[in-house]
Backbone as CSV, one residue per row, in Angstrom:
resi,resn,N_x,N_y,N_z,CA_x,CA_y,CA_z,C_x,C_y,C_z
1,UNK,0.839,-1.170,0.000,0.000,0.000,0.000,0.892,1.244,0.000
2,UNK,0.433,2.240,-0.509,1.124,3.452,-1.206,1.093,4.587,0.274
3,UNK,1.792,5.098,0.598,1.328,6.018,1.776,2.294,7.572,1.361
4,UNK,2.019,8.781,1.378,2.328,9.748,0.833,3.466,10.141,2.157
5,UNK,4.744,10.707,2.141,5.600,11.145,3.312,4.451,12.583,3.731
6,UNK,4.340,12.303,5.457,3.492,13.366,5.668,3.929,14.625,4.869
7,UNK,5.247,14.975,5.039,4.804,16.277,4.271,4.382,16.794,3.059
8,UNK,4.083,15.845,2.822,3.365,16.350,1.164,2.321,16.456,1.453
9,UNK,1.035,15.911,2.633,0.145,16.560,2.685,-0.343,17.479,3.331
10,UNK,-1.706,18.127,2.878,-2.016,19.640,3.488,-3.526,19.161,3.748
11,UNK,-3.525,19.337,5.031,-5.476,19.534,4.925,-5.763,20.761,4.601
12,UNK,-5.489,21.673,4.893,-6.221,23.183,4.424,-4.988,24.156,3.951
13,UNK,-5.041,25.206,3.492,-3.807,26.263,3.195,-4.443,27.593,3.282
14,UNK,-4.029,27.904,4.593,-3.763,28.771,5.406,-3.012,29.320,5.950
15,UNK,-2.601,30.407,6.457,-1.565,31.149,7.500,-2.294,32.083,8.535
16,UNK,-1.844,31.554,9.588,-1.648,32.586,10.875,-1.614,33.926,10.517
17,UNK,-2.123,34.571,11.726,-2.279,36.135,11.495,-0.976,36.747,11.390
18,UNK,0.078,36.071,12.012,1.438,36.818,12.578,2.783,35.981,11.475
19,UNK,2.122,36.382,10.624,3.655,35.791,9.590,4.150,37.028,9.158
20,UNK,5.591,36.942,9.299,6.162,38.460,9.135,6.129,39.021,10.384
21,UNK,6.134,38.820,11.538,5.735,39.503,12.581,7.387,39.289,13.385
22,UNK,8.325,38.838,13.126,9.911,38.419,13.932,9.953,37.573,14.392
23,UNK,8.754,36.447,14.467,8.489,35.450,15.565,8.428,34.237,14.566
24,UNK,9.474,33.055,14.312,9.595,31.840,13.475,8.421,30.926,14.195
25,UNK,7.005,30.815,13.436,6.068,30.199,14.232,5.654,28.838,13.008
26,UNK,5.980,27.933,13.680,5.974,26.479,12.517,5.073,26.275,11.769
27,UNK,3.717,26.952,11.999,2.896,26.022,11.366,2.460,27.174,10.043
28,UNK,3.052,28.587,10.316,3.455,29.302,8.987,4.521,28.857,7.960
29,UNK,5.550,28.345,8.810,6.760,28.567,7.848,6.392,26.814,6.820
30,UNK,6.107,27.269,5.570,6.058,26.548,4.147,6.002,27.413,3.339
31,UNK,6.066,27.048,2.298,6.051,27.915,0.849,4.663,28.956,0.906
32,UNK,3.186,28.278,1.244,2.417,28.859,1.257,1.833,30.079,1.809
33,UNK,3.056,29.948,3.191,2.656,30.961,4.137,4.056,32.080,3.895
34,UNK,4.819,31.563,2.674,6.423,32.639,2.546,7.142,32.021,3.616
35,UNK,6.800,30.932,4.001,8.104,31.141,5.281,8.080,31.682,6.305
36,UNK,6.542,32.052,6.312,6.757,32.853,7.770,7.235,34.241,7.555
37,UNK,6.869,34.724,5.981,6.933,35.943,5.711,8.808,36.444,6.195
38,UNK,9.534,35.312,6.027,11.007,35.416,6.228,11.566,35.311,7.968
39,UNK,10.545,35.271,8.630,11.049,34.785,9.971,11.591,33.837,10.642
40,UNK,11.987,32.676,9.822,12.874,31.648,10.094,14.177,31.463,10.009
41,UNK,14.727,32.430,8.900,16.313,32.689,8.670,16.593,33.837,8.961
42,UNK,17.629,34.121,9.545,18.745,35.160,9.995,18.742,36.114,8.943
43,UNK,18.906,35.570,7.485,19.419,36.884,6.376,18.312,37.018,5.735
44,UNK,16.769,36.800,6.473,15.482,37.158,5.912,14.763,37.878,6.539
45,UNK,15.458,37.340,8.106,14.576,38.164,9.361,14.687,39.516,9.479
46,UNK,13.617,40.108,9.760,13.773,41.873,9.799,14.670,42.110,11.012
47,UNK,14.920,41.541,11.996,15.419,41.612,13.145,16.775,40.853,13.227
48,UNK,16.751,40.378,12.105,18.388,39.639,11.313,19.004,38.630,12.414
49,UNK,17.649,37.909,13.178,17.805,36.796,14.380,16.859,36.091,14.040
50,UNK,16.843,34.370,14.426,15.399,33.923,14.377,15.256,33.439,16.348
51,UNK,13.830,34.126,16.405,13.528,33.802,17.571,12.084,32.966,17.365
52,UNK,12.265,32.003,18.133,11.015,31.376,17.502,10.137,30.668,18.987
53,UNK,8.670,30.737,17.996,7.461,30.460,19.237,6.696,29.048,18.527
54,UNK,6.521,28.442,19.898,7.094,28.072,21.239,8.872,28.220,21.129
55,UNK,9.487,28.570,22.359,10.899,28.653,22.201,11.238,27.262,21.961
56,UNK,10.938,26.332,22.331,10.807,25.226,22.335,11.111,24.018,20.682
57,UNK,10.638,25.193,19.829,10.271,24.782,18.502,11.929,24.242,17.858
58,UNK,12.213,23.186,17.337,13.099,22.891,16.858,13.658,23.240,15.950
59,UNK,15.128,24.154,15.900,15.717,24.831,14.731,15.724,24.257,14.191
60,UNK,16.470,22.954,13.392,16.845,21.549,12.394,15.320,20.867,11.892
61,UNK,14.269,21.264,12.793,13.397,20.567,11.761,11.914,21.401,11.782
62,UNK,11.198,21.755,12.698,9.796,22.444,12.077,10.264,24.046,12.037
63,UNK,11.026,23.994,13.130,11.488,25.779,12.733,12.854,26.005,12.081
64,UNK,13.162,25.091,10.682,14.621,25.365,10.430,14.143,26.007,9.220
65,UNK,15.359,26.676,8.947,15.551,28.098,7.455,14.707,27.216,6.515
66,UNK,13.640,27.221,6.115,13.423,26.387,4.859,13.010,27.397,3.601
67,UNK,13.423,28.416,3.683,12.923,29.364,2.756,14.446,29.297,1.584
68,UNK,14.072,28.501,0.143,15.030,28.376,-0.657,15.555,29.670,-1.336
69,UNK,15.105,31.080,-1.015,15.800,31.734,-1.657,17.200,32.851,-0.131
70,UNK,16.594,32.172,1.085,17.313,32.182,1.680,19.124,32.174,1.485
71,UNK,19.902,32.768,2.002,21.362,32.897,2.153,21.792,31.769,2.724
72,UNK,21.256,31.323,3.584,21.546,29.953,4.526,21.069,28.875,3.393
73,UNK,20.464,29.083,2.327,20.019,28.200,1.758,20.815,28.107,0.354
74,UNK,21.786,28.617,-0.265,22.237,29.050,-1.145,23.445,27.361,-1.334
75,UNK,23.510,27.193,-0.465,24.791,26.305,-0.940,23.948,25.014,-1.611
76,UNK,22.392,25.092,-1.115,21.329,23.706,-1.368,21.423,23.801,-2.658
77,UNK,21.106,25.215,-3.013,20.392,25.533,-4.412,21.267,25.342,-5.501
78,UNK,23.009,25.645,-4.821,24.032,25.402,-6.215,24.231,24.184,-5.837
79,UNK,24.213,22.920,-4.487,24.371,21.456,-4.997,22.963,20.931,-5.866
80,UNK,21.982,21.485,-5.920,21.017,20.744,-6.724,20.626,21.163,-8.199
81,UNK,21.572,22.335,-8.549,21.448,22.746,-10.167,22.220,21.861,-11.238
82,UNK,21.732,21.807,-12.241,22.362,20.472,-13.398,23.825,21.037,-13.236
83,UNK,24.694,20.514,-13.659,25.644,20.372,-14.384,26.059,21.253,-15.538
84,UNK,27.103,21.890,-15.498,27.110,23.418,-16.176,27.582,22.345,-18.152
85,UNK,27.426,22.301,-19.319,27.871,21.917,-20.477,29.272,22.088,-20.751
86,UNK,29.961,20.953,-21.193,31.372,21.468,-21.932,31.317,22.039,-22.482
């Protein structure tokens, strides 16, 4: 039987009132919500820190940089581009 990795699914697509607000809050930060309107990475954050709610929230996985145009994210983006032509 076929089972989808949770994160590919979404029951609804939505964002919290407070995205963009300085505060890395998990259940904003995906593509849909911007990332949390850039509050998860350091070189996105208006406050150029991520402080995140619950403090509790895990940097490395629901509250980590996942915003790909991110600076912290830059080294992802040149290991996953093709192969430049001879």
């Amino acid at each position: 039987m076929w089972h989808p990795p949770p994160r590919a699914i979404y029951c609804f697509q939505d964002c919290e009132l407070w995205v963009g607000d300085g505060y890395c809050d998990p259940v904003n930060n995906n593509a849909y919500c911007h990332y949390d309107g850039g509050d998860c990475c350091v070189s996105t954050s208006a406050f150029k820190q991520v402080i995140t709610v619950p403090a509790s929230c895990d940097r490395k996985k629901e509250c980590a940089c996942r915003d790909p145009s991110a600076k912290e994210n830059a080294q992802k983006r040149w290991a996953t581009r093709p192969p430049l032509p001879p």
